[in-house]
C-alpha positions in Angstrom: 0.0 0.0 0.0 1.3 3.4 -1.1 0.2 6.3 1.3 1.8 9.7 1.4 0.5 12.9 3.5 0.1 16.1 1.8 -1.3 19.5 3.2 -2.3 19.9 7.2 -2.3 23.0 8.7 -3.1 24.4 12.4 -6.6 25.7 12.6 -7.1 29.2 12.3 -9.6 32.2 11.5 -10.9 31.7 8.0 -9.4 34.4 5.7 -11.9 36.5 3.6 -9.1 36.3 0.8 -8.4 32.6 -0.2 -8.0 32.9 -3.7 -4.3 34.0 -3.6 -0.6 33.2 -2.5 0.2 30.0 -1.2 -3.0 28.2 -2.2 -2.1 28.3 -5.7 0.8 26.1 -5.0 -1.0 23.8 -2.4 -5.0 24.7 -1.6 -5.7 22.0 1.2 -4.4 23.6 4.6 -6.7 26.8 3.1 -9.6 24.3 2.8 -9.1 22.6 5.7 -9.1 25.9 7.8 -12.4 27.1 6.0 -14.2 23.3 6.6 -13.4 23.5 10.6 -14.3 27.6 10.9 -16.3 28.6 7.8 -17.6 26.1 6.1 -19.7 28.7 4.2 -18.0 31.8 3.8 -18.1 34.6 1.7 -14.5 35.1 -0.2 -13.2 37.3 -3.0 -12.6 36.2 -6.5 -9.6 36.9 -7.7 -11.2 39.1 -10.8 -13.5 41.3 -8.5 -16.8 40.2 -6.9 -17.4 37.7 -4.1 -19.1 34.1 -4.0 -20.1 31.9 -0.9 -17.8 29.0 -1.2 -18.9 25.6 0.7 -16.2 23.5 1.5 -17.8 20.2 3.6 -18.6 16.7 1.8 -22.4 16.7 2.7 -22.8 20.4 2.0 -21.6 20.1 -1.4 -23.0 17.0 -2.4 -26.5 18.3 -1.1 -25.9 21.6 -2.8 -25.2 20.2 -6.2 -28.7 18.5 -6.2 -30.3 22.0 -4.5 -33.1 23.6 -7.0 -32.6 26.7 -5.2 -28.9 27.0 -6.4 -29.3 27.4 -10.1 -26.9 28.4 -13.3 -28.9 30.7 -15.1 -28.2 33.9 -13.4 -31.5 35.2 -15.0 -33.7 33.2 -12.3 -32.4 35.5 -9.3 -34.2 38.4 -10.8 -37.6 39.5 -10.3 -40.2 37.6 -12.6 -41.3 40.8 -14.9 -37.4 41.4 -15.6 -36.8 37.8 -15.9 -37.8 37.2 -19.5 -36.3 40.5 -20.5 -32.6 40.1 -19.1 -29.8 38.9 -22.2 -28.3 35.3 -21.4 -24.9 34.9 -21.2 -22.8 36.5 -24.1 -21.6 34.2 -27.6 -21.7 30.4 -26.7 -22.3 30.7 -23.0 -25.6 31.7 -23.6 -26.4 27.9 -24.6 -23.6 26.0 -22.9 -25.1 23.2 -21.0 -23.6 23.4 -17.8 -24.9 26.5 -17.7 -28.6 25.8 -17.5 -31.2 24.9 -15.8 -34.0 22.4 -16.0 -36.1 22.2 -18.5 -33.5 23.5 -20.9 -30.6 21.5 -19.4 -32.6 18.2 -19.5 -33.3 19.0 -23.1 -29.7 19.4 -24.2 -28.3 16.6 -22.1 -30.8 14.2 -23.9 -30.0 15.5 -27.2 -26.3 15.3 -26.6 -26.3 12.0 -24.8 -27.8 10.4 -28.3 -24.7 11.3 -30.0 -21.8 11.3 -27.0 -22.3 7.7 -25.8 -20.3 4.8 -23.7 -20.0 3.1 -26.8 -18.2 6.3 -29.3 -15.7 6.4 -25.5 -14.8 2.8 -25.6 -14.0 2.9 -29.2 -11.4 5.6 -28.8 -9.5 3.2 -26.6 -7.1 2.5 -29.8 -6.9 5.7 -31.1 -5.9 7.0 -27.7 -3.2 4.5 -27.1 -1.3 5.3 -30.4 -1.8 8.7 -29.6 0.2 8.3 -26.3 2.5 6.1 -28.1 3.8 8.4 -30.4 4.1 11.2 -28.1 6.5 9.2 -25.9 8.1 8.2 -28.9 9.4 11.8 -29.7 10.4 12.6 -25.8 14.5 12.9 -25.2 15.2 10.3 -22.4 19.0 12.2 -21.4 17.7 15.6 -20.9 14.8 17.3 -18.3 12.2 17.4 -20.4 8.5 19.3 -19.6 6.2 16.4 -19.3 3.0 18.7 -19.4 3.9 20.3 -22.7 4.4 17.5 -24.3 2.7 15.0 -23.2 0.0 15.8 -20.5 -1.3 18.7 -22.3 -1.1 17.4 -26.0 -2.2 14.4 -25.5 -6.1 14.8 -24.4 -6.1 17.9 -27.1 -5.1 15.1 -30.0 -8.3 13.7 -28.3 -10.7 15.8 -28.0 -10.2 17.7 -31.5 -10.1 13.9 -33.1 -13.5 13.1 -31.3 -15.1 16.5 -32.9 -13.1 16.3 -36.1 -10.8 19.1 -36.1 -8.6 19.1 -38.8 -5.0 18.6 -37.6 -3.7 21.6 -39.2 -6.2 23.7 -37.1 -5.5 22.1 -33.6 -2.1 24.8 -32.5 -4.7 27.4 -31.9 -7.1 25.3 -29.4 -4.7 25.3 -26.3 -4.3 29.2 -26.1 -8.3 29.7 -26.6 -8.9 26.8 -23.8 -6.3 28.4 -21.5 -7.6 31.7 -21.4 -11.1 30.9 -20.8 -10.0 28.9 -18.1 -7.5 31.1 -16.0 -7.5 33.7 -13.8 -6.4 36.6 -16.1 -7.7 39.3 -17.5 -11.5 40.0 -19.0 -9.6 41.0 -22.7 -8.0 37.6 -23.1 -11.6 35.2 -22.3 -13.6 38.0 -24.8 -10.9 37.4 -27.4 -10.7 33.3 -26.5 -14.5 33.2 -26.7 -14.9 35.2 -30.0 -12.0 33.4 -31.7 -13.1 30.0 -30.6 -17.1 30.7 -31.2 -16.2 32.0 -35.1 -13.9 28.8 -35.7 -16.5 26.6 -34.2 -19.5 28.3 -36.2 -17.5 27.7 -39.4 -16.6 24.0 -38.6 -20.0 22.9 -37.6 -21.7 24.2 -41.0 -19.1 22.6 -42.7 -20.2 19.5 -41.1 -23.7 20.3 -42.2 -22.8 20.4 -45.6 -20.1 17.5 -45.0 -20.9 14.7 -42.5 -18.1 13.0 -41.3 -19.4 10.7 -38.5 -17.3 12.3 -35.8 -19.0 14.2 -33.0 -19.8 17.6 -33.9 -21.7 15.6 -36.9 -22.9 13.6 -34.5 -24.3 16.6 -32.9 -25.6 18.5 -36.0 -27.6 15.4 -36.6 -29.0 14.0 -33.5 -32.8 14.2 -33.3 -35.6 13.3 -31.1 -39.6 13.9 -31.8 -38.4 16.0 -34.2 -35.7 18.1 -32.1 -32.4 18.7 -32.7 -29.8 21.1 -31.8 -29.3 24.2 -33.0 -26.1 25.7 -34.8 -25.6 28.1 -31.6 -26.2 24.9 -29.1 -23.6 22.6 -31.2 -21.0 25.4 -31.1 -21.9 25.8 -27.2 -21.3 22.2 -26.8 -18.1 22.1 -29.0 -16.5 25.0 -26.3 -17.7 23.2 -23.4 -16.2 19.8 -24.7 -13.1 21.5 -25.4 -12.7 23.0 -21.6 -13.7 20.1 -20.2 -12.3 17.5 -22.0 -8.8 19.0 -22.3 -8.5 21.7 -19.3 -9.6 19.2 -16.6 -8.1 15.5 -18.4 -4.6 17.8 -18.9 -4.4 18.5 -15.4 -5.1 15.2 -14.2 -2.6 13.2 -16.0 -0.3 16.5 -14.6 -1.4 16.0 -10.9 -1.4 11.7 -11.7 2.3 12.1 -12.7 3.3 14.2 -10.9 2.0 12.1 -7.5 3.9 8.8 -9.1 7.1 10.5 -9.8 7.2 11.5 -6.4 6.5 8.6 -4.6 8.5 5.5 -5.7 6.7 2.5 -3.4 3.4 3.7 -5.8 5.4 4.0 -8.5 6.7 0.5 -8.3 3.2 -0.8 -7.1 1.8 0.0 -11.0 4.7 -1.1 -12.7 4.4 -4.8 -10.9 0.7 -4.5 -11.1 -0.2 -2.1 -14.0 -4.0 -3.6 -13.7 -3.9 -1.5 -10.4 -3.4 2.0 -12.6 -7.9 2.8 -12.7 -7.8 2.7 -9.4 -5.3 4.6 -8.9 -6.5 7.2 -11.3 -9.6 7.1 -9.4 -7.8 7.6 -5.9 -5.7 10.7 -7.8 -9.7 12.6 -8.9 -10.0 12.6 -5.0 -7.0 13.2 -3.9 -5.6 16.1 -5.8 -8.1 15.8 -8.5 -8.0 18.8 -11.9 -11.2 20.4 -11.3 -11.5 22.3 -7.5 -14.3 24.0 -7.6 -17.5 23.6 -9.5 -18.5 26.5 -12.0 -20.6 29.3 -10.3 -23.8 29.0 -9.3 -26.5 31.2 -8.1 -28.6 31.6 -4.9 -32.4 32.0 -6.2 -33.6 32.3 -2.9 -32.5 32.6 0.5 -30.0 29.0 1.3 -28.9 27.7 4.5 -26.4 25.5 4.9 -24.2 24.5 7.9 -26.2 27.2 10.2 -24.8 29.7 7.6 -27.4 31.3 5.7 -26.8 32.6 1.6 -29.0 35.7 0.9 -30.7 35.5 -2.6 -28.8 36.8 -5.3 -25.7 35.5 -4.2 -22.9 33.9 -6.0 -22.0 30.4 -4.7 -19.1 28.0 -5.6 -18.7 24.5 -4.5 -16.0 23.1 -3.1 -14.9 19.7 -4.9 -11.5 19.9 -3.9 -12.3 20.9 -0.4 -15.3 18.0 -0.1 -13.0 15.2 -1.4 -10.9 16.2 1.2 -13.2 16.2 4.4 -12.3 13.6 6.9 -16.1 13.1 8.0 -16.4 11.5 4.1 -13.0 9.7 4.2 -10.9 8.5 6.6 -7.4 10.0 6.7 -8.2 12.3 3.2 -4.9 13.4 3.0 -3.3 10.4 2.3 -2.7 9.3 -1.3 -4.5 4.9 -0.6 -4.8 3.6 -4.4 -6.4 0.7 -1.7 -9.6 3.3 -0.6 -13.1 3.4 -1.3 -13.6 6.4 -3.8 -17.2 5.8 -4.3 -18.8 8.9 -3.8 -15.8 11.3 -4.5 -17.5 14.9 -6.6 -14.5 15.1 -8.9 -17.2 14.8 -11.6 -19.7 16.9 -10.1 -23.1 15.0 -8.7 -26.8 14.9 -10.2 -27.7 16.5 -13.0 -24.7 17.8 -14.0 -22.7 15.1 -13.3 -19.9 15.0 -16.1 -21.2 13.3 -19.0 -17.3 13.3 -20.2 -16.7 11.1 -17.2 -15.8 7.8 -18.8 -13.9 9.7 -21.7 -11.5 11.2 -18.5 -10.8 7.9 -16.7 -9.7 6.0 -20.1 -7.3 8.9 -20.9 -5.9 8.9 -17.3 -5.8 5.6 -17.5 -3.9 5.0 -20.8 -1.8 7.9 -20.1 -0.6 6.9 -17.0 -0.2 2.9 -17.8 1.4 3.8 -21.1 4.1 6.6 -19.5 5.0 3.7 -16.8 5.4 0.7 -19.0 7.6 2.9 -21.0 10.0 4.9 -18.6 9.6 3.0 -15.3 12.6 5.3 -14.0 10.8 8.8 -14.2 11.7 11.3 -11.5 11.0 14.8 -11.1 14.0 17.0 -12.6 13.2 19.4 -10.2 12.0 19.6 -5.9 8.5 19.3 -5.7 8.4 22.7 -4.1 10.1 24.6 -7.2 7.0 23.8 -9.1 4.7 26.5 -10.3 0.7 26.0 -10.2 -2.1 27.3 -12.3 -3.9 30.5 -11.1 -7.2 29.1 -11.3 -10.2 29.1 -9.5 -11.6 26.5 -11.0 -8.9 23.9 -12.4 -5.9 22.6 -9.9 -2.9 21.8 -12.1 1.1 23.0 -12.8 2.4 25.3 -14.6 5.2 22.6 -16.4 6.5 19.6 -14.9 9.2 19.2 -15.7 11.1 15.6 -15.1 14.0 13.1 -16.2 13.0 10.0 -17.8 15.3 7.8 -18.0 16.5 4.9 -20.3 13.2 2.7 -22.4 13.6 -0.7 -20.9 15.3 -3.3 -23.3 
């Protein structure tokens, strides 16, 4: 059994700023204060404005299934504005996981037609030449940055394969999906959204005209009772598909690898048993899993939780990384145990919007991983764990680069 501590932290008062610092680099001691003090708490966002974040197991899990905490920002307003305020701006305005019943359970019925089990299963393959050659170009006698060239590249090759992006238009997708993802500015997520919406318009009416059986055609033509998608609801789907299945997949194998090069008796525990890798990617969405806190949500009346009430109107964000971390769920959360019970960990969200990508993220974990191992069993970080540099996200929980010494291929 592999178990290794990470985080702890003396209890003290919860800060109103979180969002800054030291929790970049390692988030837990911050979550652990705010579960034992304030486990609702207003906080600052790093880009102006506040949210209530909830940090404890039951309070999350209870609030992802809450009517009263909805996505469409348009339901905290009076009914005779309601109708009259503008959705969200470009593609947002139809993204999925961004709505609320009925619209939501619309969409996901439409989209779960065309993005099944079955279209995931098949990519099994694909996926593992993909990995294949990508190891096949890494230097084994020189640090090399296992994000950017593996981690990150990999689920990209992916995601743009499943929704049929032409190779020579793929360079441009990791800047666009960056952007919209981190904590910069408001001029760099306008120009990612309008750059990626325009491509996406154009490449979804090419697939009208053009079927090609992969996803976005998929989409275009999925029907039911005479329903189907709409150009604006396909492109919406082709962003959100894009941020979650290469933001959050990237950051995992990051955080996976990142936990194996740095602990040798786990390392050696997948190499003997390599049939021991799903759980281990399962242990890893707990433990220090690529998506921290759930997108914003919003308080459409008055919410209590943990004797702490929300007012109506208010922004709220869930906690994932903080839940999957609280020791009334699981016993001893800070240890790394490939051996635990993970059932019930919220690294994909709960209820409704529980990620329909979910499958798709554990076979590229899993592949990744496996396939990195079986080829350099020696990796090793080519740097101390504490020189590392972490995304300034609210949302995702990843590195910056990771960079790391391979070794010689075995044979």
């Amino acid at each position: 059994m592999s178990r290794r501590e990470q985080g702890g932290s003396e209890v003290t008062a919860a800060e109103h700023s979180v969002f800054e610092g030291a929790f970049w680099r390692d988030p837990y001691p911050a979550y652990e204060r705010l579960r034992a003090q304030a486990p609702v708490r207003e906080v600052a966002l790093p880009r102006g404005g506040t949210t209530w974040l909830i940090t404890r197991y039951d309070d999350v899990r209870a609030a992802f299934t809450d009517p009263r905490l909805v996505k469409d920002h348009r339901a905290t307003l009076p009914p005779e504005v309601r109708e009259q305020a503008p959705r969200l701006p470009g593609p947002f305005g139809s993204m999925m996981i961004l709505l609320d019943p009925p619209d939501h359970t619309r969409l996901r019925r439409l989209v779960a037609r065309a993005f099944t089990p079955r279209r995931t299963a098949e990519l099994r393959p694909r996926i593992e030449a993909l990995a294949a050659a990508l190891l096949d170009a890494l230097p084994v006698d020189e640090p090399v940055d296992l994000l950017a060239t593996y981690a990150v590249p990999l689920p990209m090759a992916v995601i743009c394969e499943l929704l049929g992006v032409p190779d020579t238009d793929r360079d441009a997708f990791g800047p666009w999906s960056r952007a919209l993802v981190d904590d910069h500015d408001d001029v760099d997520e306008q120009q990612a959204t309008a750059g990626l919406a325009q491509y996406l318009h154009a490449l979804v009416e090419s697939k009208r005209r053009a079927p090609d059986g992969a996803l976005l055609s998929a989409l275009v033509e999925v029907s039911e009772a005479g329903d189907q998608l709409s150009t604006e609801e396909v492109v919406a789907m082709g962003v959100l598909l894009l941020i979650a299945g290469h933001e959050t997949t990237a950051n995992l194998i990051g955080n996976a690898v990142l936990g194996v090069a740095t602990d040798a008796a786990l390392r050696e525990r997948l190499l003997a048993g390599p049939e021991q890798v799903p759980a281990a990617v399962e242990e890893f969405l707990r433990w220090d899993g690529p998506v921290h806190n759930a997108p914003l949500r919003f308080a459409a009346e008055d919410v209590e939780y943990s004797g702490t009430t929300i007012p109506a109107g208010s922004v709220v964000t869930l906690s994932v990384g903080a839940a999957n971390r609280d020791p009334d769920r699981f016993d001893r959360p800070e240890l790394l145990d490939p051996d635990r019970d993970t059932g019930g960990h919220l690294a994909f969200g709960h209820g409704l919007h529980y990620c329909l990508g979910a499958p798709l993220a554990r076979l590229e974990g899993e592949v990744a991983l496996r396939s990195l191992l079986d080829r350099f069993p020696g990796l090793r970080l080519a740097v101390p764990p504490q020189d590392l540099a972490h995304r300034r996200s609210v949302i995702v929980h990843g590195l910056e680069q990771l960079p790391v010494v391979l070794g010689p291929r075995p044979g």
